[in-house]
N, C-alpha and C positions, 0 to 999 in steps of 0.2 A: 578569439573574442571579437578580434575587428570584424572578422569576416560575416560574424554573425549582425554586429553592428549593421555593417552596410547592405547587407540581406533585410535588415529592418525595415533602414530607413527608405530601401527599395519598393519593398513591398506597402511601404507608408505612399510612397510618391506617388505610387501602380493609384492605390485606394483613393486617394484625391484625386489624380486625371480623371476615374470613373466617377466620382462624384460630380467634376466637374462637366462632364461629358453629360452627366444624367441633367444635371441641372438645365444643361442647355436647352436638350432635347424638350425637357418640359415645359422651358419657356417658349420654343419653337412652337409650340402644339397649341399653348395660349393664347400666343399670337396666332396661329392659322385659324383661331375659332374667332377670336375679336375682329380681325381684318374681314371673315368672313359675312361677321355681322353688320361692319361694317357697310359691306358691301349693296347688304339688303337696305340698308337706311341709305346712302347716299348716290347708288345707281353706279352702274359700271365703268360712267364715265370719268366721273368724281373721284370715287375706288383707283382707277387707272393711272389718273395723274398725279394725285398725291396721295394716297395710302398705298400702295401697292409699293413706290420707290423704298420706302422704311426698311432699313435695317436694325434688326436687332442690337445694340451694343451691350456693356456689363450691368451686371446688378448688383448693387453693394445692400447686403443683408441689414448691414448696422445703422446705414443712415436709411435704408428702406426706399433708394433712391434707382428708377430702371434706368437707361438711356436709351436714347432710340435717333439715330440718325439717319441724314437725309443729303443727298451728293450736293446739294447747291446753298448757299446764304438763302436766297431768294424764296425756295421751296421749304427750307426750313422753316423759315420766318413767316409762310405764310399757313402750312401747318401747325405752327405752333398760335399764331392768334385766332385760326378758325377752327382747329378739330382740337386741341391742347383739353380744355376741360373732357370730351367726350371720351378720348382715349384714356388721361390718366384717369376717369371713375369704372370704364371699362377694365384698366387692370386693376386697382383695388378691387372691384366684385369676383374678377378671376381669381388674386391673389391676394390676400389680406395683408400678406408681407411687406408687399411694395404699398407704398404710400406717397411718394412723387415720382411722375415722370418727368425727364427734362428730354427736349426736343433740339438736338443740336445739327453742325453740320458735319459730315464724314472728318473723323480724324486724320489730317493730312494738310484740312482743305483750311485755308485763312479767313477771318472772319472782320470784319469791318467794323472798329467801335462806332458807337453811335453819340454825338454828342447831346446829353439830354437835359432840360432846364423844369426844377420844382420838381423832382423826383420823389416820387408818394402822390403828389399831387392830383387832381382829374381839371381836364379841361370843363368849359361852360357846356350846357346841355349836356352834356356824356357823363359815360361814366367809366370806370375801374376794372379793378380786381373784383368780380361780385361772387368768389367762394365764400369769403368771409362770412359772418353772422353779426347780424346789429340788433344789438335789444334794449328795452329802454332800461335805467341804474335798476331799477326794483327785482328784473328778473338776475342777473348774477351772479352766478354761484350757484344757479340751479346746474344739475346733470343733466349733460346736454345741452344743446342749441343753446349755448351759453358763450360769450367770448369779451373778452376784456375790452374790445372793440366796438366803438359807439357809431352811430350813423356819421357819415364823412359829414365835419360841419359846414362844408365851402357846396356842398349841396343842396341847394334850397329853392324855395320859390322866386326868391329874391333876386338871384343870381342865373335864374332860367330864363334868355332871351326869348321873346315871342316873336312866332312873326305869323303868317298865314297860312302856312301851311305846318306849326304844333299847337295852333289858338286852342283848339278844340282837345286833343290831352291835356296841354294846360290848365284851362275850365273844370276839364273831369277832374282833374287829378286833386284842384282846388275844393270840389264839392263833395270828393269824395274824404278830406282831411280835414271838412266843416265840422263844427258844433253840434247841427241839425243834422238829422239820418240822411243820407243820400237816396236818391232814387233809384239808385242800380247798385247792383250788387252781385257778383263780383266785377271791378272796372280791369279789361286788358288792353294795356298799353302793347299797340305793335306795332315796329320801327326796327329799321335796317340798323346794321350794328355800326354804332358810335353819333345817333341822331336824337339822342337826350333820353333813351326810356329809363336807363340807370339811375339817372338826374333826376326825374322824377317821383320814381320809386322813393329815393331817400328823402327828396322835398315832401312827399307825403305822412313821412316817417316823422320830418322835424315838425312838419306842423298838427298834427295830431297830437305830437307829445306837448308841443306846448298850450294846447286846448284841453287837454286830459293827463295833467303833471304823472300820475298813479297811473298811465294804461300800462297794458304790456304787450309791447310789440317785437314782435318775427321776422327778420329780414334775410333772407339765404337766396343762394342758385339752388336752383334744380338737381343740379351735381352733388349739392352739401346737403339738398335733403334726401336721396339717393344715397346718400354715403354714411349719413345718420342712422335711416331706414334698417339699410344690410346689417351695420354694426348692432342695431336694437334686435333685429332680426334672430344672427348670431349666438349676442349674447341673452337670448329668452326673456328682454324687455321693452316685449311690445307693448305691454300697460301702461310703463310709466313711459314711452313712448307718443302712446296714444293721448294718454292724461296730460303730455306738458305740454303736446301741440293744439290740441282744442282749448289750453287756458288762456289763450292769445287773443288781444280783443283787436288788434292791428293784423292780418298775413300780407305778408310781401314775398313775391316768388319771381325772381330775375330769371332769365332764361329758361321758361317752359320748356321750349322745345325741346332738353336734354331728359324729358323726363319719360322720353317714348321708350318703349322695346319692352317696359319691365312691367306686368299686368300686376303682380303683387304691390310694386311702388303707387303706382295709377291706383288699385283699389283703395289704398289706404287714403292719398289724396282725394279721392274722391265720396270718401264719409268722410274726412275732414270736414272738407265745403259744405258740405250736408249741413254738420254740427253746428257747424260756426256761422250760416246762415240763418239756421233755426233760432241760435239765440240773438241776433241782430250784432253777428259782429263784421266787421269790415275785409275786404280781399283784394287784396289788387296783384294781379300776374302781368308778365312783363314777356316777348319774345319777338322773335325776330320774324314771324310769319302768323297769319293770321290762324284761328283756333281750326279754322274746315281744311289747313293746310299741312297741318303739323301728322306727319306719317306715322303708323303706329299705336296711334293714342284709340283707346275704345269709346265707341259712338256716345256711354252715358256719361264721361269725363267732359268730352269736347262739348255735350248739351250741358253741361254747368259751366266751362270754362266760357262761351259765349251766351248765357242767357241776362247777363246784366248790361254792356255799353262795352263795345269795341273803338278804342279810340285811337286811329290810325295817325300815326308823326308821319308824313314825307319826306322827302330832302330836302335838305332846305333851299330858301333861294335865293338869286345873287343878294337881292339885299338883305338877308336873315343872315347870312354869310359876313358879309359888310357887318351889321349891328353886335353879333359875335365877338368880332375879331374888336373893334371900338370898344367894346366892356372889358376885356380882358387888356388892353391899353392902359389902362386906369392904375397896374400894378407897377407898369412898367416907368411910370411918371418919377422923373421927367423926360424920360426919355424920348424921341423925337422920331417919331414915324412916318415918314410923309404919306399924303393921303397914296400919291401912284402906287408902292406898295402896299397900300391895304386892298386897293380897288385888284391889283396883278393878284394877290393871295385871293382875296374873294371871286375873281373871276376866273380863275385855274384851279383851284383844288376843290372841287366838287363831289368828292364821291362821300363825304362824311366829316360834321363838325370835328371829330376827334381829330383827324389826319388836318384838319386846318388848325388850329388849337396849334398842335406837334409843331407845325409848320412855326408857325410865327414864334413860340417859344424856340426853335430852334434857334430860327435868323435873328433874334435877341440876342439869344446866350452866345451865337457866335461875335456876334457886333461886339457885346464888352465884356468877351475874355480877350477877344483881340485887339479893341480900342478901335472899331472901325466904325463910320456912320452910316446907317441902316439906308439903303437905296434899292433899287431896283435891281441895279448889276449885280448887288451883294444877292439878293434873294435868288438872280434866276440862277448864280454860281452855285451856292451852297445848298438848294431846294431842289436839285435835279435830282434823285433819287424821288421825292414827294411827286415832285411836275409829272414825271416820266409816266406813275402809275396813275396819275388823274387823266392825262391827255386822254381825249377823244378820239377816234376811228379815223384817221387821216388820209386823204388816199392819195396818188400820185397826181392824177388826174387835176383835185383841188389845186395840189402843191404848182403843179404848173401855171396853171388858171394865174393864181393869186402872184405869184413871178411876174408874169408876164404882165397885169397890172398895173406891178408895181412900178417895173423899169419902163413902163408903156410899151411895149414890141407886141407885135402878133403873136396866136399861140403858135399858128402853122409853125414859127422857129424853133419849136424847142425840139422838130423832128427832121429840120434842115440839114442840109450840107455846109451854110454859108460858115465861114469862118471870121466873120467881120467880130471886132473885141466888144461890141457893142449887143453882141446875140452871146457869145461865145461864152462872156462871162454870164450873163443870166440865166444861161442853159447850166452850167457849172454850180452855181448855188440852189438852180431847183434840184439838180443832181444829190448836192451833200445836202438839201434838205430831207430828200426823197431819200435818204439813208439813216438820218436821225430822227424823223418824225413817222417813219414804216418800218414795216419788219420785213420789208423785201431783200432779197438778193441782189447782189451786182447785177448779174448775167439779166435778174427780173428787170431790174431799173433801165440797164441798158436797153431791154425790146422797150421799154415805153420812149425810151428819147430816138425816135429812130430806128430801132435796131443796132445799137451801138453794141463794139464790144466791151466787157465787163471790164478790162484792164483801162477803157477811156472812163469810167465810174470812176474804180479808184484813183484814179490822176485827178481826178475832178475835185475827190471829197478831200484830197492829203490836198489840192494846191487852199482852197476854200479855208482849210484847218488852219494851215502857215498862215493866210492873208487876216483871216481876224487873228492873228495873235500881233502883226504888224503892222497892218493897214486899219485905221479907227475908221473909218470910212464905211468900212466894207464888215467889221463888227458892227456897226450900229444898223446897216442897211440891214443885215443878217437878222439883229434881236427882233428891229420893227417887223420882219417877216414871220416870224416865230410868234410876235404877241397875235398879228394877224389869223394865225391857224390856226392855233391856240385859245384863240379867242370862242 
């Protein structure tokens, strides 16, 4: 009877490894077709560097959750805030079963918490999480595009900084959540990501509702209405699919651009706009490239997505930056900011309001968890992850330049022989600058100083390292070099 027993649960064990074996296979295959389409939408290069690294990890049936990692923090983190919605709506439409991806790092590898302040929150100009659905109290309870989730209220026109280069979305975005009909119709907000079109979108949402108590407004990504779509799809209702989306007298559409590759999604989008143009209702899309840029999309989509007012947000500038960062001060009262750090955040982190935002709520939240007061030295300590990815294209060349400047000496010294402490040292911190401000090699740094060997670099940057931790002198000479380049 044992014998028979463990012949059972043998043969039990046999039956799950092949189930588990098949399972694999099948995700393998789902991934080689999504990666592959990837590959069509974002170019070989793109493909190369971060999608191609992706491993497969488990997939847990009950929470409907896949995993998918990646060898590095760095590469994780930056797949997951650029391709994160693209891939997990790519495996829903593969796999109905799976319902969240999470994008993590290779198990093994340590992960860095992050300290974070107003958690839910969105920074001024930006915006969020835009899977989610925002509709006004009336709609509720309908099936579908329905979510207990109201427009974010810290989103508004009120709280949206101008400056010269958003005036004109601004204005649209105002005209178009006017009283009176607007002039154009559909308006597309398009802005690099984290430069306020998010902010917008919901500022349009709040002020429409409160000029029209009874309307009823549509707020989704692209992703959520792709994933609405399939499921109406699916489940054989497309009518009342069709029915609930043309009853909307507000559409708001966050990230267009995810809505490429799928002709069936685009057609039904595009008798929406039809419908809801005919009877004079309002549209505003949202994306990160302009409508004649978006790959994919069919010729009679992109001529209704652009036939109303393209209203381009740029980056912003040092002082829309500066103005930013001062409004969002306002929470933080009383607390005490000196102006040098606002001018160092506004003049260093340029790639996007959000990553500035992040920034300053950081070096808050660190200042009074640890009771420390907010400076300069605190920011450029604790913001070197933020600094690092903002800095500009640095080259050796400058590095030297601006050395030699500083300390007054000729540049010919910094390929000299002399050994006088007067060259020696200034040659030695453009060295360990030229190692923290580039992505060069020893061996590289060394042919620029002369053709020095690699092993006189590293003695350069470890003595440089020891001396500001000792010498204030030779720290502060260092930082004032760094705002320099930096600058």
């Amino acid at each position: 009877m044992v014998h028979k027993n463990d012949n059972a649960r043998a043969t039990k064990k046999i039956d799950e490894d092949l189930m588990e074996d098949a399972e694999a296979v099948n995700l393998a295959a789902d991934w080689a077709d999504i990666s592959q389409g990837l590959r069509k939408d974002l170019g070989h290069q793109l493909h190369s560097q971060w999608i191609k690294p992706i491993q497969l990890g488990s997939f847990c049936k009950d929470s409907g959750t896949l995993d998918l990692f990646l060898p590095t923090e760095f590469s994780a983190n930056w797949v997951n805030d650029r391709f994160h919605d693209r891939l997990q709506l790519a495996w829903k439409i593969a796999r109905s079963e799976v319902r969240k991806v999470r994008i993590q790092v290779h198990p093994g590898r340590r992960q860095l918490p992050e300290l974070r302040l107003d958690s839910g929150r969105r920074a001024a100009n930006d915006g969020g999480d835009t899977s989610v659905i925002a509709v006004a109290a009336g709609t509720i309870g309908d099936a579908g595009f329905t979510s207990s989730v109201g427009l974010d209220p810290s989103l508004t026109f009120a709280a949206f900084v101008t400056g010269e280069t958003n005036i004109l979305a601004k204005n649209a975005a105002e005209r178009m959540a006017a009283t009176e009909q607007p002039q154009f119709s559909p308006l597309y907000l398009k802005a690099a990501t984290g430069q306020g079109k998010t902010h917008l979108l919901h500022a349009i949402g709040h002020a429409y509702l409160s000029a029209h108590p009874r309307a009823r407004i549509f707020y989704c990504s692209a992703e959520r209405f792709m994933v609405e779509f399939v499921q109406a799809l699916k489940q054989n209702q497309m009518i009342e699919f069709k029915a609930r989306l043309r009853s909307f007298d507000l559409l708001l559409v966050d990230d267009i651009q995810f809505i490429i590759g799928k002709a069936s999604a685009q057609e039904e989008l595009l008798y929406t706009i039809d419908a809801l143009l005919a009877e004079g209702k309002r549209l505003v899309f949202a994306a990160d490239r302009a409508p004649q840029a978006l790959d994919g999309v069919e010729p009679r989509l992109l001529s209704r997505l652009s036939m109303g007012l393209v209203a381009d947000i740029q980056a912003a500038d040092i002082e829309l930056r500066r103005s930013i960062l001062e409004s969002k001060l306002t929470r933080f009262a009383p607390l005490d900011v000196p102006d040098d750090v606002i001018d160092f955040l506004a003049r260093t982190i340029t790639r996007n309001v959000r990553e500035l935002v992040g920034g300053l709520n950081k070096l808050i939240a660190y200042a009074q968890l640890t009771g420390q007061e907010v400076s300069l030295q605190l920011a450029e300590e604790q913001l070197t992850d933020i600094l690092s990815a903002n800095r500009r294209r640095i080259t050796i060349d400058e590095i030297q330049r601006t050395v030699c400047q500083f300390y007054r000496i000729d540049r010919s010294e910094m390929s000299s022989k002399r050994r006088a402490r007067a060259v020696v040292r200034p040659r030695q911190v453009a060295m360990y600058l030229s190692k923290v401000l580039t992505p060069r090699s020893y061996p590289e740094i060394g042919r620029k100083f002369g053709g020095r060997d690699h092993s006189t670099v590293i003695h350069a940057v470890r003595l440089i390292e020891d001396l500001r931790q000792r010498d204030a002198d030779m720290d502060g000479d260092v930082r004032s070099l760094l705002r320099q380049l930096e600058s």
